[in-house]
C-alpha positions in Angstrom: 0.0 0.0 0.0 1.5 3.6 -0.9 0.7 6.6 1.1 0.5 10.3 0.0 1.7 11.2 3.7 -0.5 13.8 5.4 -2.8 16.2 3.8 -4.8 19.2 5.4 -8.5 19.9 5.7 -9.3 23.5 5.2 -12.5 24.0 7.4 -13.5 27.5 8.0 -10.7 29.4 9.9 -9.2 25.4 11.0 -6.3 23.3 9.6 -6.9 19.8 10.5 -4.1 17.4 9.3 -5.0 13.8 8.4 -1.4 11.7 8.5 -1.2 8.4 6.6 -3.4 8.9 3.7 -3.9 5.4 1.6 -3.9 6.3 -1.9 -5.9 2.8 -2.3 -8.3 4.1 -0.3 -11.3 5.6 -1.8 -13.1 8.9 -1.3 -15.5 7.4 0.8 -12.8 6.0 3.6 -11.3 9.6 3.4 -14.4 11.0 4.4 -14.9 8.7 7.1 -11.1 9.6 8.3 -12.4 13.4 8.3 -15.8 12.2 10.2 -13.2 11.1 13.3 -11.4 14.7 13.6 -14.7 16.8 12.6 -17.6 14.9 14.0 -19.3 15.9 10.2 -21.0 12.6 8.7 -19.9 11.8 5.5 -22.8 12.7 3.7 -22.5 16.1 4.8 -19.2 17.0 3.9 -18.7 18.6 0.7 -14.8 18.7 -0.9 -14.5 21.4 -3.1 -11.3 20.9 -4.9 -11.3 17.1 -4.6 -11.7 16.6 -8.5 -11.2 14.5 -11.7 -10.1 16.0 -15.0 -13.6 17.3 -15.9 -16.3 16.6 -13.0 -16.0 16.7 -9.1 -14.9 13.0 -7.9 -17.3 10.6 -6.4 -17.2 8.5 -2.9 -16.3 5.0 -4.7 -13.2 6.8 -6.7 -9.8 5.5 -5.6 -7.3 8.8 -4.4 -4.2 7.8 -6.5 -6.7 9.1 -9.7 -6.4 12.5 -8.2 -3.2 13.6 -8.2 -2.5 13.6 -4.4 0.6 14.8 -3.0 1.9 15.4 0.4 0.4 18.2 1.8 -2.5 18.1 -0.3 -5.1 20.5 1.2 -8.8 20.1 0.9 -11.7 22.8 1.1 -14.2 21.4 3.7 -17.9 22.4 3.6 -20.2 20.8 6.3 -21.8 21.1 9.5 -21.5 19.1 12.4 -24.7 16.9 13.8 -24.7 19.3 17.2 -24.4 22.5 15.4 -27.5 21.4 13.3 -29.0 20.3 15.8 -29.3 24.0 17.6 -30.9 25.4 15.1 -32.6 22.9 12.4 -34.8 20.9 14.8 -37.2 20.5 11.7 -38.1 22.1 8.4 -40.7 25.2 9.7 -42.2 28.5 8.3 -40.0 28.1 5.8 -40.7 31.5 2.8 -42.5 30.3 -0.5 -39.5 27.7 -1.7 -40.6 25.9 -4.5 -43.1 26.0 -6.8 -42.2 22.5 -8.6 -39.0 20.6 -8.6 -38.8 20.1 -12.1 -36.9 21.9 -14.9 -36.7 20.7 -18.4 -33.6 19.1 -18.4 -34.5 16.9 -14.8 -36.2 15.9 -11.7 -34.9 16.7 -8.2 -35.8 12.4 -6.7 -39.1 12.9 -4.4 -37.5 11.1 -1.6 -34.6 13.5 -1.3 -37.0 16.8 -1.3 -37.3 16.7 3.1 -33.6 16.5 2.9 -33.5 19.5 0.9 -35.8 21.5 2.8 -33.7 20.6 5.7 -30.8 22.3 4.3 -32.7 25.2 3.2 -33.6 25.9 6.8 -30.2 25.4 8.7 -28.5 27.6 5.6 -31.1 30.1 7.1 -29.9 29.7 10.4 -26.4 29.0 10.4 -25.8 31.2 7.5 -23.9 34.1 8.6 -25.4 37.2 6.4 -22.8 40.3 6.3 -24.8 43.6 4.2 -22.1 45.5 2.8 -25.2 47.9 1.9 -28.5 48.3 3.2 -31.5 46.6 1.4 -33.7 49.7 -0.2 -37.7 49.4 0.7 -39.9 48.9 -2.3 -36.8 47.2 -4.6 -36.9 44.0 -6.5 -33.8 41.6 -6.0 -31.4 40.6 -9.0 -29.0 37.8 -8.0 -25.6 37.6 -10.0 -23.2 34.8 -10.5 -19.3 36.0 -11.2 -17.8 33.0 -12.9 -18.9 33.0 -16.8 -21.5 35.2 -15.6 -19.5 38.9 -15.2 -16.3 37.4 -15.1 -13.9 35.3 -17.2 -11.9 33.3 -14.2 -10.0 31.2 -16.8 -8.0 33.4 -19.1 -5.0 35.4 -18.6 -4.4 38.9 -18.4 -2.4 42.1 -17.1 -4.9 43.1 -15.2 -7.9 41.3 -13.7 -10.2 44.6 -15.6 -9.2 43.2 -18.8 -12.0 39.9 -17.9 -14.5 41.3 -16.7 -17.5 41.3 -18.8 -18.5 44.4 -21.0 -20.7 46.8 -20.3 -20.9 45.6 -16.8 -20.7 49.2 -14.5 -23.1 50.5 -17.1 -25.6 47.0 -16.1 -25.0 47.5 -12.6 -26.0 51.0 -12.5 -29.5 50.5 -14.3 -30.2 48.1 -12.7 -29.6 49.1 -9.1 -32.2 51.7 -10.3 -34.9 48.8 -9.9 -33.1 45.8 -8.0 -31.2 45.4 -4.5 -28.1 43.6 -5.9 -26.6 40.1 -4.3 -23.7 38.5 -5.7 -23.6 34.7 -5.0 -20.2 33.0 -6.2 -19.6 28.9 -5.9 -16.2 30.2 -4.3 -14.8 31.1 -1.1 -15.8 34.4 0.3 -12.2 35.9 0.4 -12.3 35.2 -3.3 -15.6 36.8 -4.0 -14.5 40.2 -2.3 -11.1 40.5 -3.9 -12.8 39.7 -7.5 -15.6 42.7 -6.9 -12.1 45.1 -5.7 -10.5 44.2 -9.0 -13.6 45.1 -11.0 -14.8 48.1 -9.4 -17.7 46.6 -8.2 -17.0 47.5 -4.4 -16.4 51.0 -4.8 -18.4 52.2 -7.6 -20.3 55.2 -6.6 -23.3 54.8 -8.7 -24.5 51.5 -7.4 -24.0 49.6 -4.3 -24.1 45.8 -3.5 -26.0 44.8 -0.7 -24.1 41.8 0.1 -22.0 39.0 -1.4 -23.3 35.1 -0.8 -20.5 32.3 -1.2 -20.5 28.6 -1.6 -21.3 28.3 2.1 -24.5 28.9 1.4 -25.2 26.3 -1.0 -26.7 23.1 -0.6 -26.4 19.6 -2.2 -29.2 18.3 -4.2 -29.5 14.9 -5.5 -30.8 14.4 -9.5 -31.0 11.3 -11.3 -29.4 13.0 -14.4 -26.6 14.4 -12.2 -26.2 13.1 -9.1 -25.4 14.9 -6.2 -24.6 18.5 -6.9 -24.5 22.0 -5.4 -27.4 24.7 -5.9 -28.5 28.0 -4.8 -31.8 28.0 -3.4 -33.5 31.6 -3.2 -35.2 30.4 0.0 -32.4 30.8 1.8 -32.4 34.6 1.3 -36.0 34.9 1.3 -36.0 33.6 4.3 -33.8 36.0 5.7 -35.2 39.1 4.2 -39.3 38.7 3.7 -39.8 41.5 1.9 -38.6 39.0 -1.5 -39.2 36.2 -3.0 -40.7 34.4 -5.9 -42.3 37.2 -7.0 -39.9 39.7 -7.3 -36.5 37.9 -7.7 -34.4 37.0 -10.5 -30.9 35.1 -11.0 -28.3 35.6 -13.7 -25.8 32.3 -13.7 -24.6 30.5 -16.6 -24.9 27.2 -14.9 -28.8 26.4 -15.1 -28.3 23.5 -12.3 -27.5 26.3 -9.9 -30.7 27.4 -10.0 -32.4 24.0 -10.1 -34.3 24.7 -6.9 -36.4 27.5 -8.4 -36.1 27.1 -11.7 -39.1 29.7 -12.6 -36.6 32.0 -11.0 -33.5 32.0 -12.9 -32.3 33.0 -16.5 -29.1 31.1 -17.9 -27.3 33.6 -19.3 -24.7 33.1 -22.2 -21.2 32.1 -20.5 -18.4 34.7 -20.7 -15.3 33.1 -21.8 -12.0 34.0 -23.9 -12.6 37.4 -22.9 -9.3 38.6 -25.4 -11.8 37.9 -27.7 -15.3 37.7 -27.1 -15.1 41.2 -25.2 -15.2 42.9 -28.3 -18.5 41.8 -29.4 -20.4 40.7 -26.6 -23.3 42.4 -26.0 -25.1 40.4 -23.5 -25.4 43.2 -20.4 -26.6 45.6 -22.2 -29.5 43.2 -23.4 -30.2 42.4 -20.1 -30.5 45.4 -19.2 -33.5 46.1 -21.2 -34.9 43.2 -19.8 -34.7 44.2 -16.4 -35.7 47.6 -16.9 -39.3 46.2 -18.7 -39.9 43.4 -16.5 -39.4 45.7 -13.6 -43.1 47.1 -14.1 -44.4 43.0 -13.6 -45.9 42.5 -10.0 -45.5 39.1 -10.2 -41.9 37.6 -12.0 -43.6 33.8 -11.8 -45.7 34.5 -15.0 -43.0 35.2 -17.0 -41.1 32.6 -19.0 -37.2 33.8 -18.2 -36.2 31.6 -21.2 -37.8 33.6 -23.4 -36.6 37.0 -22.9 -35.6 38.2 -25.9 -38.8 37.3 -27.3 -40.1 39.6 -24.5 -37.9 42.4 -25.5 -39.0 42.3 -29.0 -42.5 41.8 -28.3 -42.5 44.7 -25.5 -40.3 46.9 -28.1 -43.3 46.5 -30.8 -46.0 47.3 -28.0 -44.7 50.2 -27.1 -44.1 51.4 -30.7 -47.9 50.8 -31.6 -48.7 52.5 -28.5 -46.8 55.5 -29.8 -47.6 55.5 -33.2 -51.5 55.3 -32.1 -50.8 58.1 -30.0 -49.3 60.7 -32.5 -52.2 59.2 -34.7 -54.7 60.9 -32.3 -52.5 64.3 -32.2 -53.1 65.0 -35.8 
């Protein structure tokens, strides 16, 4: 048998060394290893940068596949059993969550939608909420994705200005005239703040951010298409500020699986990438932002169809012209 030696466990502000590591072990019996020091079951912990070559590893993979070395160090998500315990006795008065668990492309398994709902409410409770801005009375709530979203985290550049997405300051500012903003990253917070410095985001003075969300907040969902993977539930901030929810939120991500838990509520938008080249042409914020601006008049964002918004735009864009061409019809 061949070990890697020891390898860290990054778990909020600890460093929790596992000696010995078996690389004939699988995930699975690492897991258990980290349920000894952490008291977290193995089904609750999440490894974020335990990986293949293309998809996040699963408990039956052997750990010489991934590339292990001494002093490996893993990203820990999970709560222990006690901490849950304190505040997740059961799933109660939990906001407006889902309307269906269905999407086009698959079906969240009906035994695993308690489990869900379980998460939802300890996210509520254990999740610690920082508002870098106050939220405005009377606002609708746009939440925004970085990755592929407004920012291209894979290619290289002088400056980290040089990936950010076109024409985003100019979509921010519109539409903080309509929308408290929340950015929700599948990264670590640290990350998330230092990407919104390096855009401008933080300290633009003509919109402000009312707080940033990161993978802490997510929960695991199982799919038969997918298996288990991470999402971002809106309940989770609707049940920390009333004042939204299905009604008058919307999600930009370019992941649609992130918003598999309220799928009415999301809008895939077209991934960023090889910003050298793409930035020149892309166009996608500023169609957004006509999007946001007209929809901002709807009372009620769950009879819209977010797939079809620039058939919206088009349609709303003849409407009005009619309108005015009716008008200056009766001024003659």
């Amino acid at each position: 048998m061949e070990n890697v030696g020891k390898i860290i466990i990054v778990w909020g502000r600890k460093r929790i060394e596992i000696p010995d590591v078996n690389l004939d072990d699988t995930v699975h019996g690492l897991k258990e290893r980290i349920y000894k020091e952490t008291n977290i079951l193995p089904e609750r912990q999440k490894l974020l940068n335990l990986r293949t070559k293309d998809k996040a590893c699963q408990d039956e993979e052997i750990l010489r596949n991934l590339g292990m070395k001494p002093g490996f160090k893993l990203m820990l998500m999970g709560s222990r059993e006690e901490d849950i315990a304190k505040v997740c006795h059961a799933p109660k008065d939990l906001p407006d969550v889902i309307n269906d668990f269905k999407t086009e492309e698959e079906e969240i398994e009906i035994e695993n939608v308690k489990l869900c709902l379980f998460q939802i409410q300890c996210r509520i409770g254990l999740y610690r909420f920082v508002e870098l801005n106050p939220f405005r009375e009377g606002k609708k709530l746009l939440v925004l994705d970085i990755d592929h979203t407004i920012f291209d985290p894979k290619s290289t550049a002088v400056s980290g200005v040089e990936l950010m997405r076109p024409f985003l300051h100019q979509f921010l500012t519109l539409a903080y005239l309509n929308y408290d903003i929340v950015i929700w990253s599948a990264t670590s917070m640290k990350w998330i703040n230092e990407k919104m410095k390096v855009l401008g985001v933080s300290s633009n003075p003509y919109y402000k951010i009312a707080c940033h969300l990161d993978s802490n907040a997510m929960i695991n969902v199982h799919t038969s298409k997918y298996g288990t993977i991470t999402a971002k539930p809106l309940a989770i901030i609707w049940g920390k500020y009333k004042q939204f929810s299905a009604k008058n939120t919307i999600m930009f991500d370019d992941i649609r699986r992130n918003f598999i838990m309220n799928p009415q509520s999301g809008l895939k938008i077209k991934p960023f990438r090889h910003a050298h080249i793409t930035r020149r042409k892309d166009r996608e914020l500023l169609k957004l932002s006509q999007y946001l601006k007209l929809i901002a008049k709807v009372d009620d964002f769950q009879t819209l169809n977010h797939r079809k918004w620039q058939e919206y735009i088009i349609d709303k864009t003849k409407e009005e012209k009619k309108t005015k061409e009716g008008n200056e019809g009766r001024t003659e």
